[in-house]
Each structure stands twice: as C-alpha cells, then as structure tokens.
C-alpha positions as CSV (number, residue, x, y, z in Angstrom):
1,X,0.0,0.0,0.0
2,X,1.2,3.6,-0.7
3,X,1.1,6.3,1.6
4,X,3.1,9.0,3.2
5,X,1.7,11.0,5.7
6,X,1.5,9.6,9.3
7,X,0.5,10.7,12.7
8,X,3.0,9.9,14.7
9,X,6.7,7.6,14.9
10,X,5.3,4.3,14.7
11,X,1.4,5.2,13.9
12,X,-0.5,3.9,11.6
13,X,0.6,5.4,7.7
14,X,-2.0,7.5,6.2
15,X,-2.9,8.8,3.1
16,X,-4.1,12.8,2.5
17,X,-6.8,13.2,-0.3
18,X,-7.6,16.5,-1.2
19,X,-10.6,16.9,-2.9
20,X,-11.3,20.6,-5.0
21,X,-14.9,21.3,-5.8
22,X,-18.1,20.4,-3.6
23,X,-20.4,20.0,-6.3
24,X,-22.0,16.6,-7.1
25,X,-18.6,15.3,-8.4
26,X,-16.6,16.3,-5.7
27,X,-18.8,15.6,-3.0
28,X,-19.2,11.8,-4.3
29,X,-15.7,11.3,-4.9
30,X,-15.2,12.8,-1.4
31,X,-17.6,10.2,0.1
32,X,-16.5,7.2,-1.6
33,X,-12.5,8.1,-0.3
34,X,-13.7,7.1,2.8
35,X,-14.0,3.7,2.4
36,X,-10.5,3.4,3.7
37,X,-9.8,4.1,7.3
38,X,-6.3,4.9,6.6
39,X,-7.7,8.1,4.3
40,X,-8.1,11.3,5.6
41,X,-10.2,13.7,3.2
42,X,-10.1,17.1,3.0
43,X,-13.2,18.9,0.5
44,X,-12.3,22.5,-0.5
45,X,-15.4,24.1,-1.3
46,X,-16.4,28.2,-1.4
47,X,-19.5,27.6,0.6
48,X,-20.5,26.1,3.7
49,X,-23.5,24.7,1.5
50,X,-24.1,21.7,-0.9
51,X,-25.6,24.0,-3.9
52,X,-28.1,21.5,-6.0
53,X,-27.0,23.4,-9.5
54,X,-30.0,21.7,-11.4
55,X,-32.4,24.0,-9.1
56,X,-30.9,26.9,-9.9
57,X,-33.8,27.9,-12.4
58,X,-35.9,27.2,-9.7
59,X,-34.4,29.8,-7.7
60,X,-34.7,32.5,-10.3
61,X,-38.4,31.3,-10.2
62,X,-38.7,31.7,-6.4
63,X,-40.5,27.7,-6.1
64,X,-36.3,26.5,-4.4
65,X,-33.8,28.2,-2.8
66,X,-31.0,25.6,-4.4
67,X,-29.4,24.4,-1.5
68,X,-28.8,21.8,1.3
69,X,-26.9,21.6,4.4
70,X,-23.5,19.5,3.6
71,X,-24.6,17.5,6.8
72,X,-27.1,15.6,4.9
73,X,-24.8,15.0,1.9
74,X,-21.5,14.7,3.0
75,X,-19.7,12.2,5.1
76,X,-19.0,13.1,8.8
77,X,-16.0,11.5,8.1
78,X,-14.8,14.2,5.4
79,X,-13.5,17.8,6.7
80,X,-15.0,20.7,5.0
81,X,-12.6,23.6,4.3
82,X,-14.7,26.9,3.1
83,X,-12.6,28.7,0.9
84,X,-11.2,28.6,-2.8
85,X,-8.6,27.2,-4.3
86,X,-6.0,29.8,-5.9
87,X,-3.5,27.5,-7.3
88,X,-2.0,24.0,-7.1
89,X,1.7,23.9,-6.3
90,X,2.2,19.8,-7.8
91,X,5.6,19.8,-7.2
92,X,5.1,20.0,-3.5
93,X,1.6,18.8,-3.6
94,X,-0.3,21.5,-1.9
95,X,-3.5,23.5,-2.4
96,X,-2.6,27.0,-2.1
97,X,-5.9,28.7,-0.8
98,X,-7.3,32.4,-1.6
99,X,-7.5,32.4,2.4
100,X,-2.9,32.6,1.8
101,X,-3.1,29.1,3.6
102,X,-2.2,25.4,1.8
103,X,-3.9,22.3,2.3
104,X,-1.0,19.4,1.4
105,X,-2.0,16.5,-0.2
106,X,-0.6,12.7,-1.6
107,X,-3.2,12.7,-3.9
108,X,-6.0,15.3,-5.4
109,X,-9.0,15.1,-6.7
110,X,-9.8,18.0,-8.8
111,X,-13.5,18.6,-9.0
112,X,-14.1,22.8,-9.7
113,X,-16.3,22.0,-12.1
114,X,-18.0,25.2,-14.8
115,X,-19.3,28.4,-14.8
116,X,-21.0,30.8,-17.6
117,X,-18.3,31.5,-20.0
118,X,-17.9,34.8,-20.5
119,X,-19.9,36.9,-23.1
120,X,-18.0,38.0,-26.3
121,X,-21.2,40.1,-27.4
122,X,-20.5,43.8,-26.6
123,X,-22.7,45.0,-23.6
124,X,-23.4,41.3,-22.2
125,X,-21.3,41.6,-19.4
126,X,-22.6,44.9,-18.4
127,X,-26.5,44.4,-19.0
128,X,-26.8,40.6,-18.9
129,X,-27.1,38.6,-16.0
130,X,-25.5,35.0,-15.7
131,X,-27.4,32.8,-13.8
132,X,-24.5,29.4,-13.8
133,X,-23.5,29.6,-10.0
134,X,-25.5,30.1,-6.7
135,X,-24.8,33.8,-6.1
136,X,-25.7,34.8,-9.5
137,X,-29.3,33.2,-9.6
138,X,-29.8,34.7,-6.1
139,X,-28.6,38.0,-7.8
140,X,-31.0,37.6,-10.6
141,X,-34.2,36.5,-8.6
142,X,-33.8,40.0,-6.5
143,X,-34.0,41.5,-9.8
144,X,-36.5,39.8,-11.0
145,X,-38.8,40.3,-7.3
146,X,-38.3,44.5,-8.2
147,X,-39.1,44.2,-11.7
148,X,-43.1,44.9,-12.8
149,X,-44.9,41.9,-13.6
150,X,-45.1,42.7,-17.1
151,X,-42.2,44.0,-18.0
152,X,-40.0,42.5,-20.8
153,X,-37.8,39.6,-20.0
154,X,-35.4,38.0,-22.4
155,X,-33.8,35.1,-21.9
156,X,-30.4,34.1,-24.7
157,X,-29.7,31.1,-25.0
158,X,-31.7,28.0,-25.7
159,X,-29.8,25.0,-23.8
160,X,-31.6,23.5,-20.9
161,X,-30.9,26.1,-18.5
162,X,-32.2,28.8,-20.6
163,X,-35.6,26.5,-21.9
164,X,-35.8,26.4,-18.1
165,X,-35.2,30.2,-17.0
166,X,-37.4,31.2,-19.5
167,X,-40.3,28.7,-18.0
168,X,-40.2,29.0,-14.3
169,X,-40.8,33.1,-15.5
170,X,-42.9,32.2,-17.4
171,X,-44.8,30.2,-15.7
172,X,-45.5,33.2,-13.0
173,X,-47.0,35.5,-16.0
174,X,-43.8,37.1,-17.0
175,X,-43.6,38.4,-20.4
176,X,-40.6,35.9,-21.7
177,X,-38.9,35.9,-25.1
178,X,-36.2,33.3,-25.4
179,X,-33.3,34.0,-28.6
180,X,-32.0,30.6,-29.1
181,X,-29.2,32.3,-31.4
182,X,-30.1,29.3,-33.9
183,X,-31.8,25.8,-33.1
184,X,-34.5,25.3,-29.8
185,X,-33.1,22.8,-27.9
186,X,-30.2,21.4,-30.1
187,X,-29.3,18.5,-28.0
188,X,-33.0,17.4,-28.4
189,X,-34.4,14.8,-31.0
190,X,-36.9,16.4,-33.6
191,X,-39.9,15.0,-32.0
192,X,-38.7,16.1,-28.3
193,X,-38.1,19.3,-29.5
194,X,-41.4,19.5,-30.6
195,X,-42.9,18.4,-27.2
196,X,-40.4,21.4,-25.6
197,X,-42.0,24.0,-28.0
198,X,-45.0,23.2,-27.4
199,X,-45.0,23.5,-23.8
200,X,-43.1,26.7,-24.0
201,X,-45.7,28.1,-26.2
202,X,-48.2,27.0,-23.3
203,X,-46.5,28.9,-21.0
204,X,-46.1,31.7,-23.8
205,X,-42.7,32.2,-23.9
206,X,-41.9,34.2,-27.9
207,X,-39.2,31.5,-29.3
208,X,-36.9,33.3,-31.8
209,X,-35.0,30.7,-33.6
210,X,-32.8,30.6,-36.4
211,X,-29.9,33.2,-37.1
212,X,-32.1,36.3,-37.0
213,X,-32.1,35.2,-33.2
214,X,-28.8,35.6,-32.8
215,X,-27.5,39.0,-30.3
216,X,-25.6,41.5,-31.7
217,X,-25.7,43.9,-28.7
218,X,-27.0,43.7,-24.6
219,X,-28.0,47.3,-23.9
220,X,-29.4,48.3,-20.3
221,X,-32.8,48.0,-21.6
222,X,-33.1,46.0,-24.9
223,X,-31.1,43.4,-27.0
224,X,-30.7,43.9,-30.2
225,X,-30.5,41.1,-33.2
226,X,-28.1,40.3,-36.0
227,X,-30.4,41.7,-38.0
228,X,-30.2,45.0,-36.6
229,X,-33.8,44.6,-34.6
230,X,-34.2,45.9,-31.0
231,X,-36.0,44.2,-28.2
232,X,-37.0,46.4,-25.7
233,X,-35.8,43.8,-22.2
234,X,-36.0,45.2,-18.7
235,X,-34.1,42.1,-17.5
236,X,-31.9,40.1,-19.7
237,X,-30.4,36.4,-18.9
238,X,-27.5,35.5,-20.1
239,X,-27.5,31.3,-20.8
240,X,-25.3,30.3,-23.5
241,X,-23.0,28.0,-22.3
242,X,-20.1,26.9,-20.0
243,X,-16.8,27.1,-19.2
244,X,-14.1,25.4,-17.6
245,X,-12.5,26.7,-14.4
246,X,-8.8,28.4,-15.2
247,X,-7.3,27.0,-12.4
248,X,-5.6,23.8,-14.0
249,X,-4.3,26.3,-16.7
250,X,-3.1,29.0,-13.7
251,X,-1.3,25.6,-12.0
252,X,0.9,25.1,-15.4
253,X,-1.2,21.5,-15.8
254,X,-2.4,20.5,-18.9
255,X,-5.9,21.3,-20.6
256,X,-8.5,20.4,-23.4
257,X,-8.9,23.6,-25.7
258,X,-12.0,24.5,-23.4
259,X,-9.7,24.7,-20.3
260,X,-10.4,21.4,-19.0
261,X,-7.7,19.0,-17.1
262,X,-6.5,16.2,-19.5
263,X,-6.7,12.9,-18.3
264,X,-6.0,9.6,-19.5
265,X,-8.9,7.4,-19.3
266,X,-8.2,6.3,-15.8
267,X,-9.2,10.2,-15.3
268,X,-5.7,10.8,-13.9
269,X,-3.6,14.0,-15.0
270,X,-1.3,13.5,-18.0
271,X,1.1,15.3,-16.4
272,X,0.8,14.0,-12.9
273,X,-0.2,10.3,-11.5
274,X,-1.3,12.0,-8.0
275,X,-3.8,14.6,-9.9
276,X,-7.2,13.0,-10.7
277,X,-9.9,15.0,-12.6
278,X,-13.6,14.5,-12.0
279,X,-17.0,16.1,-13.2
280,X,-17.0,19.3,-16.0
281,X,-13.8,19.6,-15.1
282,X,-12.4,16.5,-16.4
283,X,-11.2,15.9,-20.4
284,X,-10.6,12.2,-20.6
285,X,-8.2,11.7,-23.9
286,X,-9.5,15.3,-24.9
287,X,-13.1,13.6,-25.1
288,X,-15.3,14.8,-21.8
289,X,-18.7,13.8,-21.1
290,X,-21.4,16.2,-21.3
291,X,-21.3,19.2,-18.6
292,X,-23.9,17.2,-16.3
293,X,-24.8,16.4,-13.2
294,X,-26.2,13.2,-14.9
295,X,-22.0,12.8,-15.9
296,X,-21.2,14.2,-12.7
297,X,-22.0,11.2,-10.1
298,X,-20.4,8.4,-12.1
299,X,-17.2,10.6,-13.0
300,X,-17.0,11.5,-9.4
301,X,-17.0,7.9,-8.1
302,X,-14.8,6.6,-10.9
303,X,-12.2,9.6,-9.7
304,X,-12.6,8.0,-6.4
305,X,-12.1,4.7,-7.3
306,X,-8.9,5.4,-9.3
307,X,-7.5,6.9,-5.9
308,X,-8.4,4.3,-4.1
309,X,-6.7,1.6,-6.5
310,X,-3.5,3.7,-6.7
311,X,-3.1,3.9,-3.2
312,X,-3.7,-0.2,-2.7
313,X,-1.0,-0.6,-5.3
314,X,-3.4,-1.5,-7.6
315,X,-3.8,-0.5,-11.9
316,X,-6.7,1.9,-12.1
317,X,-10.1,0.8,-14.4
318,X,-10.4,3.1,-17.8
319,X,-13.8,5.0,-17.4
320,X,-16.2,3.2,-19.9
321,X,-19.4,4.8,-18.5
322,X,-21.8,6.9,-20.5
323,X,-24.8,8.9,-19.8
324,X,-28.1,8.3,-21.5
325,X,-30.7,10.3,-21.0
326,X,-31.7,14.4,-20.6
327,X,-34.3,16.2,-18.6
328,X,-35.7,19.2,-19.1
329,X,-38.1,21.0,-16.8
330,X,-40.9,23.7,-18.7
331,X,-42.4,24.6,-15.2
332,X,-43.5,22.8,-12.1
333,X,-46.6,20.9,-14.2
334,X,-44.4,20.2,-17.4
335,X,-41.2,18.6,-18.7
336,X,-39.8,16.8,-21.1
337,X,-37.2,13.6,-20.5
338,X,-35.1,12.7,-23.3
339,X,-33.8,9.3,-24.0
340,X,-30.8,8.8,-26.0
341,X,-28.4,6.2,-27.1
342,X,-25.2,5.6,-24.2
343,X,-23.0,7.8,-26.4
344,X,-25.5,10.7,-25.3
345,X,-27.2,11.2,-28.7
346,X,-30.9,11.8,-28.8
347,X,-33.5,9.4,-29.9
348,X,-36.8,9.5,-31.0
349,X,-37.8,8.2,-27.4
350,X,-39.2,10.9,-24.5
351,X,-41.9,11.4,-21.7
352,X,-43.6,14.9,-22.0
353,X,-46.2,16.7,-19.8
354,X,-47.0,16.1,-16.2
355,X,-45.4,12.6,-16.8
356,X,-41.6,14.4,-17.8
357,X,-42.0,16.7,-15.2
358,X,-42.6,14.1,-12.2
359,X,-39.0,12.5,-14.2
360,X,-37.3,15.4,-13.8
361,X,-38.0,16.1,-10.7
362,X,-37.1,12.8,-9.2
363,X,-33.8,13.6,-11.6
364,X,-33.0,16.2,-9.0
365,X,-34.2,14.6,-5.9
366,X,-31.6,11.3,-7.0
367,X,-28.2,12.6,-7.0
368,X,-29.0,13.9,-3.8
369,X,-30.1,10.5,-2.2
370,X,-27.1,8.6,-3.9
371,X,-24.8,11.2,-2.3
372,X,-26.6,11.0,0.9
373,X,-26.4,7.2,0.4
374,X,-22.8,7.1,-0.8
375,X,-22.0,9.4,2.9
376,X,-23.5,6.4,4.9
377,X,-22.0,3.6,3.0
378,X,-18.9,4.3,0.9
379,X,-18.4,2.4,-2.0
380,X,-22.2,1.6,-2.5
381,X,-23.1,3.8,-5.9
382,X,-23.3,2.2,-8.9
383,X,-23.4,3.0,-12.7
384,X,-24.6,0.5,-15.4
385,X,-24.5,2.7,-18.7
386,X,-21.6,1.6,-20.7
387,X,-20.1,4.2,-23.5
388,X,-19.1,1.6,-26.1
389,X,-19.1,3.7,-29.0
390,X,-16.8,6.4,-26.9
391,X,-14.8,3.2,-26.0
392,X,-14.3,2.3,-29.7
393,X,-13.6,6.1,-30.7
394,X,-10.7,6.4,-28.3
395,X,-9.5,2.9,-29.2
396,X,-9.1,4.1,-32.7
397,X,-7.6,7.1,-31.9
398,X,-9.3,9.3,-34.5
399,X,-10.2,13.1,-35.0
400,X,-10.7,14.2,-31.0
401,X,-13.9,16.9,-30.1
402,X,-15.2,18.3,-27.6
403,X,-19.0,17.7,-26.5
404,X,-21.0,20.8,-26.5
405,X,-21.0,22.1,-22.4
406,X,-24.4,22.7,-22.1
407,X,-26.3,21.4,-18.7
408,X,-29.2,19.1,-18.0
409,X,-30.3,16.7,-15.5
C-alpha cells in the first residue's frame, strides 16, 4: 500500500486526499474516499453549503432556494474547508488557498467544475445577467422580485438552463422571449423538440429561432439582433454555455482547448499520477462527457475509485461509463425527459407533460439521495450505462472533439 503521511513515529501510515470542488462530483468522490480508514479527506469548497446546481432555475423562479446543508450530503468523516482554491503547487503537492493558507495532499482530486463562460457580445457583461453559480441566480431573482410583472424579460440562449429560465418566469405571467441564437433545444431529437416547443408556447414564452435570433448587442434595456432589430428587455439572462474553471491552466497542468484537465482514461492527469480529474472539469483523452450532473455522479465515483486503486497498489479501471438520458423541466406541471443512445445522442424516445415533469424532478431529488447514500456507506453507488461507442472512438484514436457544455439533469 502507498502512503506517506503519518501521525506519529510508529502510527498507523495514512494517506491525505484532497478533494477541489463540492459539487455533485466532488462531494461523491469525497464520500467514496472514505471507504479506507487509513484516508483522511479534506473537501475545498467556497461555501459552507451543498448548492443543487440543477435547481438553480428554480431559484430565479422563487419555487427552491437551491441548496442543502453538507450534513445531509457529506460524510462526517470528510473535513469541509470553506474557501477557494487559488493554485496548485504539484511539485510539492499542496493546495494553495485564496485564504494565503495550503492544504498538502498525496493525492487530489480536482473537481471545480463550470461556470458561464464569458460573453463575447459587446454589452453582455454589463447588461446581462448569468445565472450558472448560486450567487448569481440569487442576484438575478432580486432582480426579478423588483421588476413589474409585465415587464419584458429576455432570456439568450436556448440549452436547458435557458428553456428552463425562460419557463419558471414564465410560468409566473412574466412576459418571456427566449433567442435561441439558432436551433431550440439542439441537444434534443426532432420529436422532443417539438414536445419542448410546445410546452413553452403553453407557457407563452416568444421562441426566436434561427440566425435572425442571434444577439448583436446587450443594452441596459433592450437586445438587439443580427439583424439590426431591437428588443425592448428590462431584465436580460445571459445562458449560452459553460466554461471550464482556469485554475488547471493557472497551476501550469495541462488542458482540453476548453480549459479542461487532460486525463488519460483512468481520469488521472497526464502530467501528474497523484492529480485526478472529475465532473466538467475532467477531459478524458480530450473527449469529456457532457457538462452534467447526470455525468457528474459516475465521473465522481470513478475519480474515487482510481484513488483508491492507486493507493492499494493497484492499476486503475479506464472509465467506460456513459450517460443516457436528458431532462428538461418547462415549469412545475411540465417537462420533457429525453432518452438517448449511451453515447449521449438523442433518440426518438421521450416522456412529455406532467409525466416528464414528475422524471425530472425525481432527476433532482436522486443525486442527492445517492450522495446522501454514498456518505452512509462508501463504495455503494453504482453505474450500469456503458459508452461503447466512446470506447471504440478512443480505441481508434481518430479526429478528438469536444462535447457541446451545455447542462441538464
């Protein structure tokens, strides 16, 4: 067995994970580390709370306030260290903290996960508002609680989170328009896409699609289009996409084009054997999964698992899991869940109306009991979805790209 820290002359050896990111990633790879009594496990997390990220649209809405108490999530067994991670010194293995303190480690789990990427369009980061992390949705649904009922909302971007925004406001009479900057949905099959527009139009929500939906400008109160078209929008939300955390990249480690750690498939750093990536944050062979929490529970215990087998002097497993299915939420009465293929393509298959919404909410309430499972007995979760054709793509070695980092449940 390898390890290197101990207590004391002639203790017991143990072995110091660190674990970056409390997200549903981190916090199961943080549980399942404690299946070894000889591990101690440190989580570095910016908040004292579990935030449930696929809620987040529900806060906007005012129907969830987005977050649990790491009590019911977290392992007793795991310390909790509120504070962020400014850079990782590998050569020493330590954690250097924004706090000016360091966490040292043998091995590290990095699981920071994604926020919005940042708006290229001129005015966006002035007159849009993100809505990817905790404080920003809180931001926005102040906003939204001052703003006249029917004042003009516009919501950019038309990936779950933004079919989602644009619902839950919706849903409370807002006046919504959604730019989808091109295609409604474009993870979606035809025919789910169809069930999606119809219950937005339900909800009336204005869909714009195609390129005369694209932004040109964010002003204070209007968006204007490509094709030179204002929009008069007394609150505008930005949801186009996500981005990687720039931390890897600040720590001289390697990273996928969108700022992602490379891994091999064990999910271990290319550059280091005691770095393992987990959740958005990981680019196995420069191919990651889908920005998901769906992705994020079985990449989180595979990260843990490859820890554990390194430090028993074991050969890690490659990660051969997929994810197969997307949810989408149009409102507490209506949703649409989307099957697809293990590669994480669409199919023809879903469950729309009250039927997808009672699937996606028991989409959000299950990562929370696994995680809540996983605290009470390590080792227990489980994933049965196997990737094959992402198995047979990196066995060939061909053209490498990256999945589009949108989120869904």
């Amino acid at each position: 067995m390898e390890s290197t820290a101990s207590a004391a002359s002639g203790s017991t050896p143990r072995t110091r994970v660190a674990v970056i990111g409390g997200g549903y990633a981190g916090t199961m790879a943080a549980n399942r580390l404690t299946q070894r009594p000889d591990v101690d496990v440190t989580l570095v997390n910016p908040r004292n709370e579990f935030v449930e990220r696929v809620r987040l649209h529900q806060l906007v809405g005012g129907t969830h306030d987005a977050v649990r108490d790491f009590a019911a999530v977290l392992s007793p067994r795991v310390r909790l260290v509120v504070d962020t991670a400014a850079r990782i010194d590998a050569q020493q293995r330590a954690v250097e903290l924004a706090s000016g303190s360091t966490i040292a480690y043998d091995y590290l789990v990095y699981a920071v996960g994604s926020a919005a990427a940042s708006p290229l369009i001129p005015g966006a980061a002035e007159f849009a508002h993100p809505v990817s992390i905790l404080e920003q949705a809180q931001r926005l649904r102040a906003i939204v609680a001052t703003t006249p009922p029917r004042a003009p909302i516009t919501v950019v971007g038309a990936g779950p989170l933004g079919i989602e925004v644009a619902s839950e406001l919706a849903e409370q009479g807002r006046a919504v328009t959604l730019l989808c900057g091109g295609t409604l949905g474009p993870y979606l099959h035809p025919r789910g896409r169809r069930s999606v527009a119809a219950g937005l139009a339900r909800l009336g929500v204005t869909v714009l699609e195609g390129p005369a939906s694209r932004v040109a400008e964010v002003t204070r109160d209007a968006v204007r289009l490509a094709d030179g078209h204002d929009l008069a929008s007394a609150v505008s939300v930005w949801a186009t996409g996500f981005a990687a955390s720039a931390l890897a990249l600040r720590s001289g480690l390697s990273v996928d084009s969108a700022g992602r750690l490379l891994t091999d498939e064990t999910l271990t750093s290319i550059d280091d054997g005691r770095i393992v990536a987990t959740g958005d944050a990981a680019s196995p062979s420069g191919m990651p999964l889908r920005m998901s929490c769906q992705a994020a529970l079985p990449l989180g215990s595979h990260a843990a698992d490859t820890v554990l087998q390194r430090i028993a002097g074991q050969t890690p497993q490659d990660f051969t899991r997929g994810i197969a299915a997307m949810c989408v939420s149009l409102g507490r009465r209506d949703g649409v869940f989307q099957f697809a293929r293990s590669d994480d393509t669409a199919i023809w298959l879903h469950v729309s109306g009250r039927a997808g919404a009672l699937l996606k909410e028991a989409a959000c309430t299950s990562p929370i009991d696994q995680l809540a499972k996983e605290a009470r007995r390590p080792g227990s979760h489980a994933w049965i979805v196997r990737d094959r054709r992402r198995t047979a793509r990196i066995a060939s070695r061909g053209s490498v790209g990256l999945v589009p980092a949108h989120k869904g449940g």
